[in-house]
C-alpha positions in Angstrom: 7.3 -72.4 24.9 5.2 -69.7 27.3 5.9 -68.6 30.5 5.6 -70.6 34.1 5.0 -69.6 37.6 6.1 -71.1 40.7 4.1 -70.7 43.5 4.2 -71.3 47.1 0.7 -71.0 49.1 0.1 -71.5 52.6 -4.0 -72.5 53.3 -5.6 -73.3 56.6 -7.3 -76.4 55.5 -10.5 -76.4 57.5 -10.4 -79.7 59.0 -10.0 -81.3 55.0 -6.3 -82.7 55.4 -5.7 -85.4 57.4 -2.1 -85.1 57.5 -2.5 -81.8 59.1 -5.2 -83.2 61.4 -1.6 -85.9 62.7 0.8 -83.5 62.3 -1.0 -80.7 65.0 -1.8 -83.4 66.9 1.9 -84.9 67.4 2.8 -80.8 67.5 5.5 -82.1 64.9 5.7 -80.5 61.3 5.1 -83.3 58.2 8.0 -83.7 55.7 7.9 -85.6 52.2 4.3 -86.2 51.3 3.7 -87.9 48.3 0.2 -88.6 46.2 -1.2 -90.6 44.1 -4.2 -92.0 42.4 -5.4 -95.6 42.1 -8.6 -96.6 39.6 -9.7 -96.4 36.6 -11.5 -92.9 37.3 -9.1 -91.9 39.7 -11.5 -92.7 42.4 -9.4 -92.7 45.4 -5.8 -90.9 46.6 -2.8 -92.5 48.5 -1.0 -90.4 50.4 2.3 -90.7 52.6 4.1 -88.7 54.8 6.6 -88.5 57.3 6.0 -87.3 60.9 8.9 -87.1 64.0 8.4 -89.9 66.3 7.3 -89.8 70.1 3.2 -90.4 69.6 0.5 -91.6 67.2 -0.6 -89.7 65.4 -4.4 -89.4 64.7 -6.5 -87.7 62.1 -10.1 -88.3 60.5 -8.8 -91.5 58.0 -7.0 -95.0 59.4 -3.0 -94.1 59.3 -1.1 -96.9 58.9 3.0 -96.9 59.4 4.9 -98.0 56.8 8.3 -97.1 57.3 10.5 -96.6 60.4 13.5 -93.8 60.0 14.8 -93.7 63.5 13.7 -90.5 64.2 11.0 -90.2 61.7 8.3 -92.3 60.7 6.3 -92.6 57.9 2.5 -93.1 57.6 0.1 -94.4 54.6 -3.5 -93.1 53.9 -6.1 -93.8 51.7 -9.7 -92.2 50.9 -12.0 -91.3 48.4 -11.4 -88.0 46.3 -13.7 -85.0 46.3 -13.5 -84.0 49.5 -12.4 -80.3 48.5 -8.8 -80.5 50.2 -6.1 -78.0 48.8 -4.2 -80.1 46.8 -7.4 -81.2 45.2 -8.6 -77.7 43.9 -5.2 -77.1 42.9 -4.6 -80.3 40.7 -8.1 -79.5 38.8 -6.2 -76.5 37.2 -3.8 -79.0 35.9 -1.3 -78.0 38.0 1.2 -80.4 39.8 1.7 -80.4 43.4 6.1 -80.7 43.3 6.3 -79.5 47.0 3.9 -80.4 50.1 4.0 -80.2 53.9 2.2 -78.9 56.8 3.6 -76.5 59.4 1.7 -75.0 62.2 -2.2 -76.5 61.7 -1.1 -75.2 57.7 -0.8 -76.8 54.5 2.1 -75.4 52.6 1.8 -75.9 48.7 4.5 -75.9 45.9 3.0 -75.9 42.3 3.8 -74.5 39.5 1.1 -72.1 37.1 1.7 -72.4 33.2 0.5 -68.4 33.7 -0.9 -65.8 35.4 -4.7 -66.4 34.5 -4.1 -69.7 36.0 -2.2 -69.0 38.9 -5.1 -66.3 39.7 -8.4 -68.6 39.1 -6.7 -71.4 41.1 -6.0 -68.9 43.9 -9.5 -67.7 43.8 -10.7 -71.0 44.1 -9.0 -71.5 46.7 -10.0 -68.3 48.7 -13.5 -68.9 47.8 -13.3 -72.7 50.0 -10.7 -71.3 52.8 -11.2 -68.7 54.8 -6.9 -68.3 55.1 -5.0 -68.3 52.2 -1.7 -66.9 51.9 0.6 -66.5 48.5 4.0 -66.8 50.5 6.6 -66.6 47.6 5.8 -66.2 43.3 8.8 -67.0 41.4 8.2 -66.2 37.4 10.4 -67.3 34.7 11.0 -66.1 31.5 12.0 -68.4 28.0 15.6 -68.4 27.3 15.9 -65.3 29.7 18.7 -65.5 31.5 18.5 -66.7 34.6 19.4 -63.0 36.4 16.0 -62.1 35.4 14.1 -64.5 37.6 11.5 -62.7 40.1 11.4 -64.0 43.1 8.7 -62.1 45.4 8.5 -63.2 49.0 5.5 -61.9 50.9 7.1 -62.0 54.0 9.2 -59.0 53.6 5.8 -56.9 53.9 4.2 -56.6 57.0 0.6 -58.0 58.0 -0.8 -54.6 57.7 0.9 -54.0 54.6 -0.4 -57.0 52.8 -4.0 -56.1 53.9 -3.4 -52.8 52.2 -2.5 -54.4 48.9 -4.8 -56.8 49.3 -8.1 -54.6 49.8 -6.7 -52.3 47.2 -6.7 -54.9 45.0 -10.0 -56.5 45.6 -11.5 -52.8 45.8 -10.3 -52.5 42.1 -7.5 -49.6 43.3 -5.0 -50.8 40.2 -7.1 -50.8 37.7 -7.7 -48.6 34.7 -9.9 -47.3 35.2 -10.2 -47.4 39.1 -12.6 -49.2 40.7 -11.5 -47.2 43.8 -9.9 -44.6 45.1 -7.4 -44.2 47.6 -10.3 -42.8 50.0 -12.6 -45.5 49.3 -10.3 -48.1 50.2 -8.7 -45.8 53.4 -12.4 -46.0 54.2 -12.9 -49.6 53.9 -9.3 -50.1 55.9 -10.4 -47.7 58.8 -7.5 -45.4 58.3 -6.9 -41.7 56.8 -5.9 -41.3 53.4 -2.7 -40.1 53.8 -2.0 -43.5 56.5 -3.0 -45.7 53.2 -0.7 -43.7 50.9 2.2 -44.4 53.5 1.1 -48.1 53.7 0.7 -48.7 50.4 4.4 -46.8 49.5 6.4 -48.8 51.5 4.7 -52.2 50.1 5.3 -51.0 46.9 8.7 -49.8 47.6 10.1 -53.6 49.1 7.9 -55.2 46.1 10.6 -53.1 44.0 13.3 -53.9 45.9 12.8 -57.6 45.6 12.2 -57.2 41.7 15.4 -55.0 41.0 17.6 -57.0 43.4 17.9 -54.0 45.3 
């Protein structure tokens, strides 16, 4: 048994998810959306979720209610696959969706990576069909490690400017060995001194740490 990676992404979906297309519409966030595929080539996807009530909700497909909770309702869709959504380019990298609502005009994702060179390419290939994408929290486990030595990293203890920090360093090649940049390179491409990008880049490093060693 290897190693696994849980990961929660947020990704603007660019008009490709028609439960974000209700949910922004009703200003109401979507709770308990399930999938599934019907044909013999998995031609087509069901998918239901559960909005507050107080509207209808519209979006690109027909929505039809299925369930009334009170204060919730749920709504049934069906269309064709290969229309690029999120939890499409995710699933190609055989990796199940466990966790899925929208928040905000955002698609929030829970899936879990068998390992890092999957998490990665299934990020990238995200990235490369949204212009937002957002790794929000990583959680990595470890066989028969105890469960103390779970890592749970949660992006929002950086700020925005320090995640574009780590972000261009890393795309600029900063980490690597050798480097594919160095620190004034990538101050360059950020628009700030060297010595500004060394402070950045510190104090994301030193609350990464901190969430590592529990600090």
């Amino acid at each position: 048994m290897g190693t696994g990676i849980r990961a929660e992404i947020r990704v603007d979906p660019d008009g490709t998810c028609p439960i974000v297309e209700a949910s922004s519409g009703l200003g109401s966030p979507s709770y308990t959306i399930a999938r599934s595929v019907t044909g013999s080539t998995a031609e087509r996807v069901n998918e239901e979720f559960i909005l507050e009530s107080g509207g209808d909700p519209e979006a690109s497909v027909e929505l039809t209610e299925v369930f009334d909770y009170g204060a919730k309702r749920m709504y049934r869709f069906s269309r064709e696959r290969g229309r690029g959504c999120p939890c499409e380019i995710v699933e190609v990298f055989d990796c199940p969706i466990v966790d899925l609502h929208s928040r905000d005009d955002s698609l929030y994702l829970v899936f879990h990576a068998a390992d890092m060179d999957t998490l990665q390419e299934t990020i990238v290939s995200l990235q490369d069909r949204f212009s937002e994408v957002d790794v929000r929290r990583l959680l990595r486990s470890e066989h028969d490690a105890p469960e103390a030595n779970l890592v749970l990293l949660d992006r929002s203890r950086l700020t925005d400017r320090q995640r574009e920090v780590l972000e261009t360093a890393s795309s600029m090649g900063y980490f690597e060995h050798p480097k594919g940049a160095n620190a004034g390179e990538v101050a360059d491409e950020l628009g700030i001194t060297t010595s500004t990008f060394s402070e950045h880049l510190s104090a994301a490093q030193s609350k990464l740490m901190d969430a590592i060693l529990d600090v």
